[in-house]
N, C-alpha and C positions, 0 to 999 in steps of 0.2 A: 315492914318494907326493908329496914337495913338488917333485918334478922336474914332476910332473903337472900341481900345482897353478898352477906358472910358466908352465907351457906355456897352459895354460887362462885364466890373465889375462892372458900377452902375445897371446893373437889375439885376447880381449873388448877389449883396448887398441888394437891395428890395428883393431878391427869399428868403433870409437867412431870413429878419427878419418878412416876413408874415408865414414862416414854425415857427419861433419860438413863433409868438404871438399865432398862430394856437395850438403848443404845449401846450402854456399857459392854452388857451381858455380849453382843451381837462382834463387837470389836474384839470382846476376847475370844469370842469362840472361830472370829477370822485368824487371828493371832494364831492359835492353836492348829489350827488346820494347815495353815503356811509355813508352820516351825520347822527345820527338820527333822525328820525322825529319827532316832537309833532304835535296832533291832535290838530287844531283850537277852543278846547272848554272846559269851565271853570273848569271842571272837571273830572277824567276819569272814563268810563262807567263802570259798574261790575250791576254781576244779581243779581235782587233781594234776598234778604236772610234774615233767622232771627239773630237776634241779638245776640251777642257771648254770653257766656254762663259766669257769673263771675267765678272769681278766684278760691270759695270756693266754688262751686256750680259743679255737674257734667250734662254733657247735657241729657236729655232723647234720650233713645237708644230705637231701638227696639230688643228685647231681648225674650230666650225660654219663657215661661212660666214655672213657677218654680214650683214645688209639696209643698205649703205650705197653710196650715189651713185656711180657709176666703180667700185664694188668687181668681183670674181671672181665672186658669187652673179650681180648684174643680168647678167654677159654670160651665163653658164653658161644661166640661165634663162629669159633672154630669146630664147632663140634657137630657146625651141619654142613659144612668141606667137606669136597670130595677128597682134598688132598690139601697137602701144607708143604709147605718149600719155605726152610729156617736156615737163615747164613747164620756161621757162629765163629767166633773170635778164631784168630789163626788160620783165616782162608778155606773155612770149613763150611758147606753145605749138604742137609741132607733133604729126601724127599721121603714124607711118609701120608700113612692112611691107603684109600685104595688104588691100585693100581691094573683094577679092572672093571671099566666102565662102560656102560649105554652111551650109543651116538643120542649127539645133541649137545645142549649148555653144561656146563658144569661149572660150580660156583669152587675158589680154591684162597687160600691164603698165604700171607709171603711175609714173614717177618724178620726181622734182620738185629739179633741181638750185637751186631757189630760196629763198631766207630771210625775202623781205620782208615777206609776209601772215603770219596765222594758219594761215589753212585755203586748201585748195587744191582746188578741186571739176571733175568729171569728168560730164557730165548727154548722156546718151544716149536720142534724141528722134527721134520720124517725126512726119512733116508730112501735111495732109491735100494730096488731088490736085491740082497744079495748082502748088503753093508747092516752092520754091525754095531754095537756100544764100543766094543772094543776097535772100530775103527775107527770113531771119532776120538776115546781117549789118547790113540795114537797121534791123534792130529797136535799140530804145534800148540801149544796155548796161549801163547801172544800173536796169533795170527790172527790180524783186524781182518778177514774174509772166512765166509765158513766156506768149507768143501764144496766140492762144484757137484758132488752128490746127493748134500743135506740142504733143505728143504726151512725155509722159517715161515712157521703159522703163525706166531707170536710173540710180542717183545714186551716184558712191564721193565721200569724201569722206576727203582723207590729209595730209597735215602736211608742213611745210619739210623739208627735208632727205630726206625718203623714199624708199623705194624698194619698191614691193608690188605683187604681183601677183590678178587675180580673176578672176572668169569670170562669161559673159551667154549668156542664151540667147537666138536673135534668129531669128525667121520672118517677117520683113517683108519689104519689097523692098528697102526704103531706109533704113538708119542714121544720122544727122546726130549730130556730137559739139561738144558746146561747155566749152570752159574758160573758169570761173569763180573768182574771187581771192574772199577776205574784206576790206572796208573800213571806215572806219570810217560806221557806220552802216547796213552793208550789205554790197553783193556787186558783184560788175562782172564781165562776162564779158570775156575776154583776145581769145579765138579764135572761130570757130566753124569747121567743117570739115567733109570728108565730101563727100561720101555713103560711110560703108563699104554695097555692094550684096549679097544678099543671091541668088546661084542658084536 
């Protein structure tokens, strides 16, 4: 009988301590699982990239294109204008591109590489039959009234340093364009030009 008894608490004594080396085993192998890993290799991976940007330095972005004088916008834009009207230092304006168009809209640009006025004016005018480029050049050029024979279709009116584009609709035969400064007192016309014609 207590032969029995020994025999019955030495296996409850093996049962206890394969459960708890079993526990053991169970804890380590949580352990191991939740550890963190390192990946087996000399360095860690990331994607190719450029180089950071220094300190003092800001990274090129890509950004609008900005409305300024010689920028990347005037050429990209400028190059589906019918026509371009550029004031330039010294009271100078010129009108170029075509100057033989289809009635209807026409898209055009006006930049003004100058600083020395206020305002910088753009006045698009038919004359009655008969009159001439050279009879407007004759005209006074501080004269606040245009001729009582010419004709205004159009007025933009844009700032130093500018750069803008508009559009006109024009079914005449004949377009005449005059640039006009701000002075003190008044206005003075720079240019007058044209004929843009009209098919």
């Amino acid at each position: 009988m207590r032969h029995k008894q020994y025999l019955v608490r030495t296996l409850a004594l093996i049962m206890v301590m394969v459960m708890v080396a079993g526990c053991r085993a169970t804890e380590a192998d949580l352990d191991a699982a939740i550890a963190p890993q390192v990946c087996p290799t000399s360095e860690p991976l990331s994607c190719p990239t450029a180089p950071a940007c220094p300190s003092d330095q800001s990274c090129p972005t890509a950004s609008p294109l900005a409305r300024q004088s010689g920028g990347p916008w005037f050429s990209i834009i400028s190059s589906a204008t019918a026509f371009r009207i550029v004031f330039d230092p010294g009271d100078k304006c010129t009108l170029s591109g075509s100057v033989f168009l289809g009635e209807g809209s026409h898209y055009y640009g006006i930049r003004v590489k100058d600083q020395a006025h206020e305002d910088y004016v753009v006045i698009f005018q038919t004359f009655d039959e008969g009159k001439t480029l050279a009879d407007l050049q004759a005209y006074p050029k501080t004269s606040m009234e245009a001729p009582s024979w010419a004709h205004v279709l159009h007025e933009d009116y844009v700032t130093p340093g500018s750069t803008s584009f508009h559009t006109i609709d024009l079914s005449v035969r004949k377009v005449y364009v005059s640039c006009a400064v701000s002075m003190p007192g008044g206005a003075m016309r720079i240019a007058d030009l044209g004929p843009i014609e009209i098919k």
